[in-house]
N, C-alpha and C positions, 0 to 999 in steps of 0.2 A: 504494500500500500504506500502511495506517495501523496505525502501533506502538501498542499500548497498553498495553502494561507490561514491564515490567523483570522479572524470576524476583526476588523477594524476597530469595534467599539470595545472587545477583550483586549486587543493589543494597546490601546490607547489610555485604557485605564492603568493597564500596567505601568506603561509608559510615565504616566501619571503620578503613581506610587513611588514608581524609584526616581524621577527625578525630585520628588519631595520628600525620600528618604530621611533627610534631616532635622524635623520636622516631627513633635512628638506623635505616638501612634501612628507612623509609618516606620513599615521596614521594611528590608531587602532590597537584592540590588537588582533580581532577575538571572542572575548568570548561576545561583545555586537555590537551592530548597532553603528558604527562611522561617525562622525558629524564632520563635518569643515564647516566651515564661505567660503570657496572658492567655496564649492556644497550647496548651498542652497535649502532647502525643505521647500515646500510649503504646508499646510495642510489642506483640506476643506472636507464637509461633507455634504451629504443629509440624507434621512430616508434611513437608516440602507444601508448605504454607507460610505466609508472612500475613500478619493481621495489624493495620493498623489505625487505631482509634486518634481521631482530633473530637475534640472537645470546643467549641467556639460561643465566646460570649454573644449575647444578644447586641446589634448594632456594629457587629464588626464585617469586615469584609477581605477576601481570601482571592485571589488570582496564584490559582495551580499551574502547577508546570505541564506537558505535555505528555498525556499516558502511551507509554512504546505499544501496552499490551490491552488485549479485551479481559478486563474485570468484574468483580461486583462490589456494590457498595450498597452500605445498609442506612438507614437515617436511623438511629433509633428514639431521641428522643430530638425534639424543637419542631421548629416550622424555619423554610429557607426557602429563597428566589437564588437558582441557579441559572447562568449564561453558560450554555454549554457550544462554544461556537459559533454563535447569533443566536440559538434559539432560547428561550426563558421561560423556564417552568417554575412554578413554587411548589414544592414537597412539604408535606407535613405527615411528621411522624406514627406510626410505623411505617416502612416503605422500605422497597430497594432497587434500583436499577443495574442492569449491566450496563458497563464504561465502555465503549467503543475505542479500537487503537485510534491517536489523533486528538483524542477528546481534551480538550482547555478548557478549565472553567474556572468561573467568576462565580465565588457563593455569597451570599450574603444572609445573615444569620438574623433573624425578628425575635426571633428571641435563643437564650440558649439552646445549643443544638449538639449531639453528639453522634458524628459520623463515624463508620468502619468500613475502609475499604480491605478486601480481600485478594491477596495477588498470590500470582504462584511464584514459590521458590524450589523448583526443581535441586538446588547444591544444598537446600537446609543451613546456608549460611546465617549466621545473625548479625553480622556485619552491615549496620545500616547505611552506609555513605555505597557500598558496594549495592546493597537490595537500591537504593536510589538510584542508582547508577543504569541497571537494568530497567525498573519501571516507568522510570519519565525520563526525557528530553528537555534542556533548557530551549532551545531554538527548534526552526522547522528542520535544517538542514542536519543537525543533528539527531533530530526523528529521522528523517529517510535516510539517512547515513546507519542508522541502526536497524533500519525495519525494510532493508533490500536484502 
């Protein structure tokens, strides 16, 4: 599969993000998976499974990296307006969708919300920088550089 764009208004908000980086309650730069102590991730493991729980306050908003691989993802508890490549749907808890490879998303949380997305780990590695590495893309060229 070859990505060829980004939805304009996902890329623009990123865009947005990091260049206001500096700037309380903005973070990341874009070029790695960014971490704040306010969204907490949660990380567990069965055989040649990676599970990983975010937890997002009400009011915040998340611009995801690019998924290499088709997943599933659980909402278990909130309510959230997802951009998933132009499109926009709101979920509300219970729920779960499969992630399409390509998939960007923009969430935003209306009230507290705790996500799980489910990936495969064929090596049983717990190595998280490594499982990142495999599951998302910073850029597009580096999705189709991994997914030919």
């Amino acid at each position: 599969m070859q990505l060829k764009k980004i939805d304009a208004s996902v890329q623009q908000l990123q865009e947005f993000m990091v260049d206001n980086n500096h700037l309380e309650s903005f973070f990341g730069t874009g070029k790695e998976i960014a971490s704040s102590p306010d969204i907490p991730i949660k990380h567990s493991f069965a055989d040649q499974v990676y599970i990983r729980q975010m937890t997002m306050p009400a009011g915040f908003v998340i611009v995801g990296a690019i998924h290499n691989h088709e997943h599933v993802w659980f909402l278990l508890t909130g309510k959230v307006s997802i951009n998933d490549n132009g499109t926009i749907v709101d979920h509300i808890a219970p729920c779960y969708m499969v992630s399409s490879p390509g998939s960007k998303r923009v969430i935003y949380a209306h009230e507290e919300s705790i996500f799980v997305n489910i990936h495969k780990n064929p090596s049983n590695t717990k190595d998280i920088l490594q499982l990142e590495d495999e599951i998302v893309s910073m850029t597009i060229e580096e999705f189709n550089k991994k997914n030919n």
